[in-house]
mmCIF file as gemmi writes it, N, C-alpha and C atoms, coordinates in Angstrom:
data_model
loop_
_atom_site.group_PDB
_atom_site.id
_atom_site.type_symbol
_atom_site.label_atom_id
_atom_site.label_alt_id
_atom_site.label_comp_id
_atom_site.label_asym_id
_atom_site.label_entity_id
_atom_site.label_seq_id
_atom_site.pdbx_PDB_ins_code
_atom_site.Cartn_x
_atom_site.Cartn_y
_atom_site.Cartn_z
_atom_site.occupancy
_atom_site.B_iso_or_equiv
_atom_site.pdbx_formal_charge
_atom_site.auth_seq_id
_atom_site.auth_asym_id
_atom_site.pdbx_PDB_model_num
ATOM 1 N N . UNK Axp A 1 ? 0.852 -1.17 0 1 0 ? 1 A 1
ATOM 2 C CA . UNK Axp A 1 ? 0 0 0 1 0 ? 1 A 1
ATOM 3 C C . UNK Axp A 1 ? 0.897 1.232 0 1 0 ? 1 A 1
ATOM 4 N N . UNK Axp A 2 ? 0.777 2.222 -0.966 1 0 ? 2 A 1
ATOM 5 C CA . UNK Axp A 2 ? 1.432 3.552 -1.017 1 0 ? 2 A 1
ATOM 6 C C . UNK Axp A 2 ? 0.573 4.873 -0.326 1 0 ? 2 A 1
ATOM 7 N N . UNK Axp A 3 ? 0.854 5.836 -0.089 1 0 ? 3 A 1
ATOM 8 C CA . UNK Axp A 3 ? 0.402 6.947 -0.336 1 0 ? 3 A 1
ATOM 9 C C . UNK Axp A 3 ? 1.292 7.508 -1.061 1 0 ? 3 A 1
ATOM 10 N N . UNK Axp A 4 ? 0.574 8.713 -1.275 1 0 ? 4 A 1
ATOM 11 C CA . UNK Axp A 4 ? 1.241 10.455 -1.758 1 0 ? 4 A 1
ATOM 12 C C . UNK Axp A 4 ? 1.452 10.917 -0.344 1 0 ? 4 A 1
ATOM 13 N N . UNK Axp A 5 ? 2.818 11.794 -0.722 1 0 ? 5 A 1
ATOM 14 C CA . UNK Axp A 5 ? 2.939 12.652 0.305 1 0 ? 5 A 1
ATOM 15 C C . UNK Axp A 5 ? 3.494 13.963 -0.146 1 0 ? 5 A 1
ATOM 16 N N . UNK Axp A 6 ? 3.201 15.316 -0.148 1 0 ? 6 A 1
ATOM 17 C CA . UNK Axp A 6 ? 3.577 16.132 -0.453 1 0 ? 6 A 1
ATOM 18 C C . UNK Axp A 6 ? 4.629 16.805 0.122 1 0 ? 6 A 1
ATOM 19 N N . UNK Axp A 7 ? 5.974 16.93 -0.831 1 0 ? 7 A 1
ATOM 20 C CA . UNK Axp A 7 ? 7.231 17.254 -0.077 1 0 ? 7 A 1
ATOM 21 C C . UNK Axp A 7 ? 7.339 18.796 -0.34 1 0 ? 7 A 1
ATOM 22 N N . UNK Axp A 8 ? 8.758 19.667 0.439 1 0 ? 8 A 1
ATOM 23 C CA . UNK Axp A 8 ? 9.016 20.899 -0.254 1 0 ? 8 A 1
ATOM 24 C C . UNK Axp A 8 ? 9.966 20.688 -0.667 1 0 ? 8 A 1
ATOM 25 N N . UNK Axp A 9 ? 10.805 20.805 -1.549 1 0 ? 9 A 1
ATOM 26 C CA . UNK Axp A 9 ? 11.864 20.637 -2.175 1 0 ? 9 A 1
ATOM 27 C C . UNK Axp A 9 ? 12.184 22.26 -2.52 1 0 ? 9 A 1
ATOM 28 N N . UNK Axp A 10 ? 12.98 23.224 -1.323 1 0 ? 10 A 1
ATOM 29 C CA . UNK Axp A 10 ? 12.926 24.823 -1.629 1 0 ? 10 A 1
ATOM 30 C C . UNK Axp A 10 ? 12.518 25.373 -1.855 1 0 ? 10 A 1
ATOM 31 N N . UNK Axp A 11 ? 11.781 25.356 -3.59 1 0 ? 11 A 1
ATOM 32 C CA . UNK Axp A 11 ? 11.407 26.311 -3.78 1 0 ? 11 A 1
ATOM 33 C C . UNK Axp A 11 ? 9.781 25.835 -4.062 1 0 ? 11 A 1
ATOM 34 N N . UNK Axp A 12 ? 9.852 24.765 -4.066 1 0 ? 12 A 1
ATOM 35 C CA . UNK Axp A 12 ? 8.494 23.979 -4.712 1 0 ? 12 A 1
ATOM 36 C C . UNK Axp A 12 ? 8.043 23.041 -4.476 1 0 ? 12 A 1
ATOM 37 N N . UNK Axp A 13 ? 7.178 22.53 -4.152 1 0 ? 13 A 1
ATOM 38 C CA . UNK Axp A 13 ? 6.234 21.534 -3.706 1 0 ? 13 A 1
ATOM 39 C C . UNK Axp A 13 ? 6.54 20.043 -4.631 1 0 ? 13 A 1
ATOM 40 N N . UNK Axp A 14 ? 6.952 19.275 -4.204 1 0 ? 14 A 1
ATOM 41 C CA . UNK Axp A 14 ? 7.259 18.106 -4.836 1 0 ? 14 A 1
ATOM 42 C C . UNK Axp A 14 ? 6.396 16.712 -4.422 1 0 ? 14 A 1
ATOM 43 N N . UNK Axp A 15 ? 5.6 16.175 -5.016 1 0 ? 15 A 1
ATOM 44 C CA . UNK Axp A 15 ? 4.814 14.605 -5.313 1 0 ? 15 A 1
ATOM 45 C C . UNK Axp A 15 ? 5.79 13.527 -5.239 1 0 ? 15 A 1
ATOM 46 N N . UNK Axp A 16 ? 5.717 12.831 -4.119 1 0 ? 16 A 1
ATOM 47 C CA . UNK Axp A 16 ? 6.278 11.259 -4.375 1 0 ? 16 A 1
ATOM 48 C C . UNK Axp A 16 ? 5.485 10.668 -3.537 1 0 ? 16 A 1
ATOM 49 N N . UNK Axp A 17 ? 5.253 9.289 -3.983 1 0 ? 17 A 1
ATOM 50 C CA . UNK Axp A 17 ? 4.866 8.613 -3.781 1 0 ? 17 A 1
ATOM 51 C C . UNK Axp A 17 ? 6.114 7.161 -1.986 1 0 ? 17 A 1
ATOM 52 N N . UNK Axp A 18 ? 5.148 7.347 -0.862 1 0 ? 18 A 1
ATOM 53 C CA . UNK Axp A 18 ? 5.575 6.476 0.411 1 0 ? 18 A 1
ATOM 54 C C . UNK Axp A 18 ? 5.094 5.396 0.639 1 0 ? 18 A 1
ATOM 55 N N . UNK Axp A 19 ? 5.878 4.506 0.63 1 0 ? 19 A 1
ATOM 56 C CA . UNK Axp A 19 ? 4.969 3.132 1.36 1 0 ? 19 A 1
ATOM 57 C C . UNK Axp A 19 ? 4.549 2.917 2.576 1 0 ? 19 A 1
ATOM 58 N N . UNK Axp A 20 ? 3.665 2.511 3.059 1 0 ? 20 A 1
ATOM 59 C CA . UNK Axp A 20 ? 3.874 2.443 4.617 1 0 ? 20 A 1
ATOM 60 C C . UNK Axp A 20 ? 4.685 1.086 5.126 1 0 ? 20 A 1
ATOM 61 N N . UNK Axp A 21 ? 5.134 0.811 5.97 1 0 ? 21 A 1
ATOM 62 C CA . UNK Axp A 21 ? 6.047 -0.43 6.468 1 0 ? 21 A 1
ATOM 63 C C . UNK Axp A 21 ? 5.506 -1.765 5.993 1 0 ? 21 A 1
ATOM 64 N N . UNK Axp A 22 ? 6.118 -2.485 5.637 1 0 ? 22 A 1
ATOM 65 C CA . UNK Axp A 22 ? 5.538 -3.848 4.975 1 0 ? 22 A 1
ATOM 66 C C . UNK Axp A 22 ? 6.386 -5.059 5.275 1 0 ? 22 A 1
ATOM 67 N N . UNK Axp A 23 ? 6.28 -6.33 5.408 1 0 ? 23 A 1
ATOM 68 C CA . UNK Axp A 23 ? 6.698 -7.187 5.735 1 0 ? 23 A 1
ATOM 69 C C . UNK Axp A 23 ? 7.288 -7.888 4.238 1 0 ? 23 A 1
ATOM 70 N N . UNK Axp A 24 ? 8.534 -7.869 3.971 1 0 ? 24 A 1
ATOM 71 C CA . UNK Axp A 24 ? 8.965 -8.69 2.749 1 0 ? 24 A 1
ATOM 72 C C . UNK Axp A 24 ? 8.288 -9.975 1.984 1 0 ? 24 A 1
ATOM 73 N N . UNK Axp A 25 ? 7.985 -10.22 1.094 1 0 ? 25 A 1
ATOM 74 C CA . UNK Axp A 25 ? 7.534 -11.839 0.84 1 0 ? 25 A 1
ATOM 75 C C . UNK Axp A 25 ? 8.304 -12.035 0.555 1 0 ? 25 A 1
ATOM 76 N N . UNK Axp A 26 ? 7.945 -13.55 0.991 1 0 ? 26 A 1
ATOM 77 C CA . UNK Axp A 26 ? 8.699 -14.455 0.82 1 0 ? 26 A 1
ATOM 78 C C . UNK Axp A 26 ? 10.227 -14.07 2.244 1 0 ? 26 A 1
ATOM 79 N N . UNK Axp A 27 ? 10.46 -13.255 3.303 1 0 ? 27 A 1
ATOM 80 C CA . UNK Axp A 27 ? 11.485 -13.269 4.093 1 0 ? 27 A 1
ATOM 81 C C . UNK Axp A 27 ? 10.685 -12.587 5.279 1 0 ? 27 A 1
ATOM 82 N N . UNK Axp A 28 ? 10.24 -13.765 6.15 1 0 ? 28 A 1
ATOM 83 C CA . UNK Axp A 28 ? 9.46 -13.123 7.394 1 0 ? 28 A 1
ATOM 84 C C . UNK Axp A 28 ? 10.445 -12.408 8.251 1 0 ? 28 A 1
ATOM 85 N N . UNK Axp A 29 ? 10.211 -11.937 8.952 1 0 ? 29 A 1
ATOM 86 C CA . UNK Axp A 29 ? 11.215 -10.983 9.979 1 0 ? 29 A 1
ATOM 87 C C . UNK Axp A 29 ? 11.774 -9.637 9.385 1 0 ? 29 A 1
ATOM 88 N N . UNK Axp A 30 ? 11.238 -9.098 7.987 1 0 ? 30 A 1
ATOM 89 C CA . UNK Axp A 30 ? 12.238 -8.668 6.984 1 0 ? 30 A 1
ATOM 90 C C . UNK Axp A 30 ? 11.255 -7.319 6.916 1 0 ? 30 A 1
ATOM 91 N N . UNK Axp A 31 ? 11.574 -6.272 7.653 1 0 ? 31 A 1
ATOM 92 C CA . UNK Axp A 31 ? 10.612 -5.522 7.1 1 0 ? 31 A 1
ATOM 93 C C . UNK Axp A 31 ? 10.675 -4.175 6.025 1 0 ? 31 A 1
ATOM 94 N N . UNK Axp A 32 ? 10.273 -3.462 5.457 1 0 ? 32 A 1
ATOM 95 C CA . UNK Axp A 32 ? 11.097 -2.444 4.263 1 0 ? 32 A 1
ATOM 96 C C . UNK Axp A 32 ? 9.941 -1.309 4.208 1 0 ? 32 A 1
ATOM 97 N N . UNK Axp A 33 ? 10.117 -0.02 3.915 1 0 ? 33 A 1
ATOM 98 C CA . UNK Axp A 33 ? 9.651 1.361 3.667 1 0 ? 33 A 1
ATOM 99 C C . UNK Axp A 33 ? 10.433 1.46 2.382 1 0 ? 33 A 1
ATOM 100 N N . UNK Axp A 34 ? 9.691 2.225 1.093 1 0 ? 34 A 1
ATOM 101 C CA . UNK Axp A 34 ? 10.309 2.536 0.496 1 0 ? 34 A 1
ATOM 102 C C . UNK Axp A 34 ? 9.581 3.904 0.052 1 0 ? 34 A 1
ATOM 103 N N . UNK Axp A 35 ? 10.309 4.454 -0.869 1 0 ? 35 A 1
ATOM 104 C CA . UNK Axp A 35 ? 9.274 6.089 -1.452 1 0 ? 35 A 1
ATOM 105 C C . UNK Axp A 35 ? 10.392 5.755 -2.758 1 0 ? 35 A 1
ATOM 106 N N . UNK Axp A 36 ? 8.867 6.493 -4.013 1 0 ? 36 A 1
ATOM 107 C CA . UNK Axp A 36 ? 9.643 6.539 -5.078 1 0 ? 36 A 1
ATOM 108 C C . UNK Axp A 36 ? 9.685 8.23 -5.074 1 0 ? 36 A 1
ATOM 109 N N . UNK Axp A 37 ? 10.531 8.761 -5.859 1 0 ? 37 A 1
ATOM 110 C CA . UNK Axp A 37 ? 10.75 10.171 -5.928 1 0 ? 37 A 1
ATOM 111 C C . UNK Axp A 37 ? 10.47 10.807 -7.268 1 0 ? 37 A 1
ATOM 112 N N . UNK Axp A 38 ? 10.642 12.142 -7.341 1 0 ? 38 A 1
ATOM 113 C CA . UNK Axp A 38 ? 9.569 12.936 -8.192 1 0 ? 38 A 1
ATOM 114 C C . UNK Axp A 38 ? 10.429 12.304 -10.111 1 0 ? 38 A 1
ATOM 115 N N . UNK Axp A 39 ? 11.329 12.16 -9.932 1 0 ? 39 A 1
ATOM 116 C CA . UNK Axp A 39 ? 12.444 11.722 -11.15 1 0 ? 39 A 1
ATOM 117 C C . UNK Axp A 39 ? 11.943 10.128 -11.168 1 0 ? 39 A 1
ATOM 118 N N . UNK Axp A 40 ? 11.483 9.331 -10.214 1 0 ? 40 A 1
ATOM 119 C CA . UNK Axp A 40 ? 11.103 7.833 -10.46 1 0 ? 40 A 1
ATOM 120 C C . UNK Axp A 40 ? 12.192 7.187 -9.892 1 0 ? 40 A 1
ATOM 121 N N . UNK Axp A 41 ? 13.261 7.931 -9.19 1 0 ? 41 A 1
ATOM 122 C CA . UNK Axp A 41 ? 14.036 6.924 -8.382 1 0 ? 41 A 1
ATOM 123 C C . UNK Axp A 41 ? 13.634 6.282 -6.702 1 0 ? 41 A 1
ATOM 124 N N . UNK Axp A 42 ? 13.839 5.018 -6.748 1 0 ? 42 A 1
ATOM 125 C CA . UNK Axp A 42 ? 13.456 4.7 -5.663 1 0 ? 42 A 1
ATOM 126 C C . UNK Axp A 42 ? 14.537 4.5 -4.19 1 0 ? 42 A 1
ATOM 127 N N . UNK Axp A 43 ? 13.987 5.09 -3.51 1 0 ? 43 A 1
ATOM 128 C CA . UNK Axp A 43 ? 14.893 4.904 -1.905 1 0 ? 43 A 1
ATOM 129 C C . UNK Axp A 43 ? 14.021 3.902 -1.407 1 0 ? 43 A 1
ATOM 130 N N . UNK Axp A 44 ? 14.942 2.85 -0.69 1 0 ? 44 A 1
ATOM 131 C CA . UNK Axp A 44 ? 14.382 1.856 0.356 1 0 ? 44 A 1
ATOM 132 C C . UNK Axp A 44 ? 15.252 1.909 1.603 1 0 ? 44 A 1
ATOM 133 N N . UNK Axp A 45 ? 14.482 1.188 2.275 1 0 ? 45 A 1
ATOM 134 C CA . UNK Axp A 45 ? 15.277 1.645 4.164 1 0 ? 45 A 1
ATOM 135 C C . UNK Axp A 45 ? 14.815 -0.215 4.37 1 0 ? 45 A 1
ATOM 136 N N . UNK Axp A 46 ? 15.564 -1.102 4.776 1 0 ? 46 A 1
ATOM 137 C CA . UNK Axp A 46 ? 15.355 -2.581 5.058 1 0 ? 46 A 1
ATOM 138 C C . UNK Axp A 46 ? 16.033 -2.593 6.722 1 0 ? 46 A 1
ATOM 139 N N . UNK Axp A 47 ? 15.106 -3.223 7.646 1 0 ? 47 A 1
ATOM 140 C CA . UNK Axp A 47 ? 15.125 -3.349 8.836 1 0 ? 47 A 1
ATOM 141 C C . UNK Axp A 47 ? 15.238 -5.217 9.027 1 0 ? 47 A 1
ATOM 142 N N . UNK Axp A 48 ? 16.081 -5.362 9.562 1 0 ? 48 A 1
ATOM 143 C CA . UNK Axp A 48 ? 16.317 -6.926 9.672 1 0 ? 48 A 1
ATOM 144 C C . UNK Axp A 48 ? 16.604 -7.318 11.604 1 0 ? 48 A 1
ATOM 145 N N . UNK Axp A 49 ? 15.718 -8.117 12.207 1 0 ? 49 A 1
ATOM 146 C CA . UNK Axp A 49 ? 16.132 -8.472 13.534 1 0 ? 49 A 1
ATOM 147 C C . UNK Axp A 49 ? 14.882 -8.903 14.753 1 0 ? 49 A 1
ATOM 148 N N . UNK Axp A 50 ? 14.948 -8.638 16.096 1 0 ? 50 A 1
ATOM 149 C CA . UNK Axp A 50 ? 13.669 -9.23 16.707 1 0 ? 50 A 1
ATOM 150 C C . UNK Axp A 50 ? 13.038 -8.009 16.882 1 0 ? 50 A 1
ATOM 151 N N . UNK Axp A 51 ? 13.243 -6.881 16.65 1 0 ? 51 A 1
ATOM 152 C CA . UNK Axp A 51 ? 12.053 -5.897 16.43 1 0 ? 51 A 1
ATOM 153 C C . UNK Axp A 51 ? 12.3 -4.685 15.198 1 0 ? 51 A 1
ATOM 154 N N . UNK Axp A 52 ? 11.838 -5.461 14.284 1 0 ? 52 A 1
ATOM 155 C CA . UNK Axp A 52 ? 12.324 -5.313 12.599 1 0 ? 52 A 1
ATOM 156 C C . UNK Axp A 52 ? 11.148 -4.131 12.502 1 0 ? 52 A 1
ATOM 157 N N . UNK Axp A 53 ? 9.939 -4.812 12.853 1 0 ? 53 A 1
ATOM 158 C CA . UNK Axp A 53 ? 9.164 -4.506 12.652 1 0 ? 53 A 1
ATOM 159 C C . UNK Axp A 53 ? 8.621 -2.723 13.203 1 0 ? 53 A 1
ATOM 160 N N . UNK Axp A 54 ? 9.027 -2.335 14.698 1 0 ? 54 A 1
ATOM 161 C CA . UNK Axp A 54 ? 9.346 -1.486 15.814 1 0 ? 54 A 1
ATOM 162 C C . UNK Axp A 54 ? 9.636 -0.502 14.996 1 0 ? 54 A 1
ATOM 163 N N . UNK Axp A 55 ? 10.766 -0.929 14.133 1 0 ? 55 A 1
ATOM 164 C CA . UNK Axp A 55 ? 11.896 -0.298 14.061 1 0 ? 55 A 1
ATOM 165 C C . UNK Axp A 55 ? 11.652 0.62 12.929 1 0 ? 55 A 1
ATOM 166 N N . UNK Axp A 56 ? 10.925 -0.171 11.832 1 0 ? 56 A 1
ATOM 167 C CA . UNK Axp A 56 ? 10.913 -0.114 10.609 1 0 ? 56 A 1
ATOM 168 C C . UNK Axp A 56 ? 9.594 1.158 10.981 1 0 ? 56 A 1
ATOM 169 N N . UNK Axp A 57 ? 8.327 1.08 11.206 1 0 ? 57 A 1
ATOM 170 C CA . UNK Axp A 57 ? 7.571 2.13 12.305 1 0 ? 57 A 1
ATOM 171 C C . UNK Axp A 57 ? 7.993 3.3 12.541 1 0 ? 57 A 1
ATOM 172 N N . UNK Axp A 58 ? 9.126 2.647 13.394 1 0 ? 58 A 1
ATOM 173 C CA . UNK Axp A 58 ? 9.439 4.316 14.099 1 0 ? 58 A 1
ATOM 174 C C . UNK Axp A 58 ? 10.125 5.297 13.096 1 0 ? 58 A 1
ATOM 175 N N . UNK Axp A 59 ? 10.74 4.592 11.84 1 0 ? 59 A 1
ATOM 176 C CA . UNK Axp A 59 ? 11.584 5.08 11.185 1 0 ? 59 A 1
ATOM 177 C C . UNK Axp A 59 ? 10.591 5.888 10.375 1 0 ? 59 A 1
ATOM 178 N N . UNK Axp A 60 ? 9.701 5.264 9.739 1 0 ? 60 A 1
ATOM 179 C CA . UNK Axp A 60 ? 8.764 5.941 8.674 1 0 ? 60 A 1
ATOM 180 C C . UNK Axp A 60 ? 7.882 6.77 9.452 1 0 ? 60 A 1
ATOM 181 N N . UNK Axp A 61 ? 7.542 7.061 10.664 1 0 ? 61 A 1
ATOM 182 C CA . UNK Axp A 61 ? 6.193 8.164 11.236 1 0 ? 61 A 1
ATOM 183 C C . UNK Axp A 61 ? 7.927 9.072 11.221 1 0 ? 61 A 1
ATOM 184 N N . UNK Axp A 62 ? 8.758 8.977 11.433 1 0 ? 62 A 1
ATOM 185 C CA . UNK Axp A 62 ? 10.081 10 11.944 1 0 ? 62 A 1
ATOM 186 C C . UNK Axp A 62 ? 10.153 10.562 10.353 1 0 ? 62 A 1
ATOM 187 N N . UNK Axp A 63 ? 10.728 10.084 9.845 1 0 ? 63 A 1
ATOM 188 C CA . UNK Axp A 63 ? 11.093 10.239 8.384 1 0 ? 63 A 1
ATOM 189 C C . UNK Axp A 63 ? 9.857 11.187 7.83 1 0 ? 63 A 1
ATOM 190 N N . UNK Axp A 64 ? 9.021 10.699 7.715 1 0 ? 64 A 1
ATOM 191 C CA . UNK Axp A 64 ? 7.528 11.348 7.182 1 0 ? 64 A 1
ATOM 192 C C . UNK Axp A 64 ? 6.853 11.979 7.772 1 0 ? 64 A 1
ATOM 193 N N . UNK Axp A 65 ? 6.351 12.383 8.854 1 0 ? 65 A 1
ATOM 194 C CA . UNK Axp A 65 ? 5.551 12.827 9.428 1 0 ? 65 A 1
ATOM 195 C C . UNK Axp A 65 ? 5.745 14.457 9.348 1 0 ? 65 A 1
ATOM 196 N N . UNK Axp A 66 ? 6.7 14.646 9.215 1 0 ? 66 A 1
ATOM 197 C CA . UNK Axp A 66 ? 6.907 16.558 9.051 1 0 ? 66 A 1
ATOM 198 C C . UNK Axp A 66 ? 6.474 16.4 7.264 1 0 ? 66 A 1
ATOM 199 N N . UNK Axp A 67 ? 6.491 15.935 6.59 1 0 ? 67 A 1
ATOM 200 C CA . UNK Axp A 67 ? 6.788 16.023 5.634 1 0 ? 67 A 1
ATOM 201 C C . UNK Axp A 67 ? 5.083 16.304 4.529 1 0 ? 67 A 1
């Protein structure tokens, strides 16, 4: 599942598209955030361990939430 999130990029308002935290298929324990960006490149953030999941959470409301 994605949203939109509207960024500022200085001078101008920039569209990309955020995932919210998701559990890998096919690699349980494995969890990943990614956002594609306004050019179509994609950033991913991969959280691996016994609170993958915590982690992966706290990272994306931190990361995103001003945004």
């Amino acid at each position: 599942m994605k949203e939109a999130v509207m960024g500022n990029s200085d001078t101008h308002n920039v569209l990309r598209e955020v995932s919210i935290p998701f559990e890998r298929k096919g690699e349980p324990g494995v969890w990943s955030i990614e956002e594609i960006g306004p050019d179509g490149e994609i950033h991913q953030a991969i959280f691996i361990g016994p609170e993958a999941k915590e982690r992966c959470e706290e990272y994306a409301a931190f990361k995103y939430a001003a945004q």
